[in-house]
FIKE-138772 format. One record per residue (C-alpha): residue number from 1; residue in one letter; x, y, z. Coordinates in pm, whole numbers. Layout:
@resi:NUM resn:A east:X north:Y up:Z
...
END
This chain:
@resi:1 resn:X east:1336 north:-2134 up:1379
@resi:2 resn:X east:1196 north:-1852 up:1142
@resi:3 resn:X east:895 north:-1896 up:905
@resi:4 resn:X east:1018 north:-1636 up:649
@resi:5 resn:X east:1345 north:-1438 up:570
@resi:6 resn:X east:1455 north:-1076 up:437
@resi:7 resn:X east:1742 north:-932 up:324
@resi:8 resn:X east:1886 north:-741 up:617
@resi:9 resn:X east:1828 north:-436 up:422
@resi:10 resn:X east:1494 north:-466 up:471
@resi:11 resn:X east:1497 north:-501 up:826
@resi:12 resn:X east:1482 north:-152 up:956
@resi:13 resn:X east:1170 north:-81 up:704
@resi:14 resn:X east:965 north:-386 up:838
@resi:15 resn:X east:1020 north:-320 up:1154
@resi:16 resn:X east:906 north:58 up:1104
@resi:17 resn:X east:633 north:-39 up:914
@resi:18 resn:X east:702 north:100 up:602
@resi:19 resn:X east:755 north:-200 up:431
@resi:20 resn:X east:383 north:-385 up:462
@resi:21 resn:X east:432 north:-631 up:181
@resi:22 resn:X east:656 north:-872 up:-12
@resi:23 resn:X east:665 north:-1063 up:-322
@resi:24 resn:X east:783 north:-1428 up:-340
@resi:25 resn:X east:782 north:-1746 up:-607
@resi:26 resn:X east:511 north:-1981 up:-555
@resi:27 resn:X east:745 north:-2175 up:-299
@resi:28 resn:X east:648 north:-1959 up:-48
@resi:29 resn:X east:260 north:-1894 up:-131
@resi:30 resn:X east:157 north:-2114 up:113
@resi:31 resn:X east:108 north:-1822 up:377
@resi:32 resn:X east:-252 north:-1827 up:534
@resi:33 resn:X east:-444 north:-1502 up:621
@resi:34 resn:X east:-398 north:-1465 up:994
@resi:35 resn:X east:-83 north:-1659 up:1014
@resi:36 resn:X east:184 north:-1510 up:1246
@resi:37 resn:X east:514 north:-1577 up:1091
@resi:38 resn:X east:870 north:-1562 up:1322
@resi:39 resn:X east:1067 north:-1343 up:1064
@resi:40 resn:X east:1461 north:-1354 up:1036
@resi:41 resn:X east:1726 north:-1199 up:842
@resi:42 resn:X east:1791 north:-1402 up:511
@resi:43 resn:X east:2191 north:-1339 up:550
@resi:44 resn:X east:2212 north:-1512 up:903
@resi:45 resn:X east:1869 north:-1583 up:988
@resi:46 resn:X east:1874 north:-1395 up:1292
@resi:47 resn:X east:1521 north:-1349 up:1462
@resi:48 resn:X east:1360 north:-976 up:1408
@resi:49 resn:X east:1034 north:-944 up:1468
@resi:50 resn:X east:656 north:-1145 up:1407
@resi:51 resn:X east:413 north:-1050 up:1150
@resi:52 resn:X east:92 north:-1104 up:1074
@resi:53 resn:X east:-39 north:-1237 up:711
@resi:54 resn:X east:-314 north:-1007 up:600
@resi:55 resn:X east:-350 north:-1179 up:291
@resi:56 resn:X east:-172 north:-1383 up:-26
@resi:57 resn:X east:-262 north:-1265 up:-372
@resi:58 resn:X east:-130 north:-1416 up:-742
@resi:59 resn:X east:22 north:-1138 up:-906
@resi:60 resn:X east:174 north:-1098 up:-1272
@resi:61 resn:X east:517 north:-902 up:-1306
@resi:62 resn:X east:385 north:-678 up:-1570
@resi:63 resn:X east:80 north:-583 up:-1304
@resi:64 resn:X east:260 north:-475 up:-1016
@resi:65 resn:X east:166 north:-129 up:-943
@resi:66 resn:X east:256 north:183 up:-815
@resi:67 resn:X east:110 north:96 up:-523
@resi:68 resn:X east:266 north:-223 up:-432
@resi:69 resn:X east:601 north:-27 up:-477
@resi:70 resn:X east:462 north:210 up:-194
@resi:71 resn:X east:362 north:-125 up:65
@resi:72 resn:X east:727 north:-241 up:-43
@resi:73 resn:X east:908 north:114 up:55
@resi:74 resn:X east:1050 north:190 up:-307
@resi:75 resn:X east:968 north:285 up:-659
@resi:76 resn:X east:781 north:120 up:-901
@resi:77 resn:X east:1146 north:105 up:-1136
@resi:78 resn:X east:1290 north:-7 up:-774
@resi:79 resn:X east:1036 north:-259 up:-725
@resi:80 resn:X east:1134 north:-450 up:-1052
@resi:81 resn:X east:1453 north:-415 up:-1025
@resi:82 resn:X east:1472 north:-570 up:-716
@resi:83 resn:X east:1223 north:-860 up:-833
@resi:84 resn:X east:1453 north:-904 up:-1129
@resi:85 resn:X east:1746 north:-973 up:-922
@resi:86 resn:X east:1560 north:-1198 up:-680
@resi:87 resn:X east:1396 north:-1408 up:-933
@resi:88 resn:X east:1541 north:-1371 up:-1272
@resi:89 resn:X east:1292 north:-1448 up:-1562
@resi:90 resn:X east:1001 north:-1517 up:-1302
@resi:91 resn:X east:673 north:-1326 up:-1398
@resi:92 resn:X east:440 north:-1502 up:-1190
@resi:93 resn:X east:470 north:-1377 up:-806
@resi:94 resn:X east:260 north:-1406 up:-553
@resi:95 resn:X east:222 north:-1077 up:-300
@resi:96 resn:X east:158 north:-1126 up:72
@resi:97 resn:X east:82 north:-873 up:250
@resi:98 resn:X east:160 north:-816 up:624
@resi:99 resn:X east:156 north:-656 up:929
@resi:100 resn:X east:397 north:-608 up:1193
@resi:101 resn:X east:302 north:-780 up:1519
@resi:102 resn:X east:668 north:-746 up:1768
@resi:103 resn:X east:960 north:-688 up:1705
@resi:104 resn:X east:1237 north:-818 up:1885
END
């Protein structure tokens, strides 16, 4: 059983370690520093690889940065767009940031 899912299309970023961070609702704040999550693909939730919780930070829509569009692999226009399709309306996120520990 995985801990926490991605779109496939993220896969091949985590796993090269380009993509060092994501941004979820409060549903999945929970996350402790330290914690090593299984991670699967959100489409069939097929195992990928284990990561490692650096940290979990509150984090306003309107403050995301330039450089949490760099840990997430895309542009800061990217980044929102993305977030916008994810979680319409939702301005309060919460950004955990990770690092890759296997992959499978």
């Amino acid at each position: 059983m995985n801990d926490i899912t991605f779109f496939q299309r993220f896969e091949s970023d985590i796993v090269a370690g380009h993509k060092t961070i994501t941004l979820r609702d409060a549903s999945e704040s929970h996350f402790t520093t330290g914690q090593h999550l299984r991670v699967g693909r959100y489409e069939d939730d097929v195992y990928f690889c284990t990561i490692e919780v650096i940290s979990v930070t509150p984090v306003m829509l309107d403050e995301l940065t330039e450089e949490h569009a760099r840990q997430e692999n895309m542009t800061l226009p990217q980044l929102k767009e993305v977030i916008a399709d994810i979680y319409p309306g939702l301005t309060a996120l919460y950004a955990i940031v990770f690092r890759l520990v296997t992959a499978a």
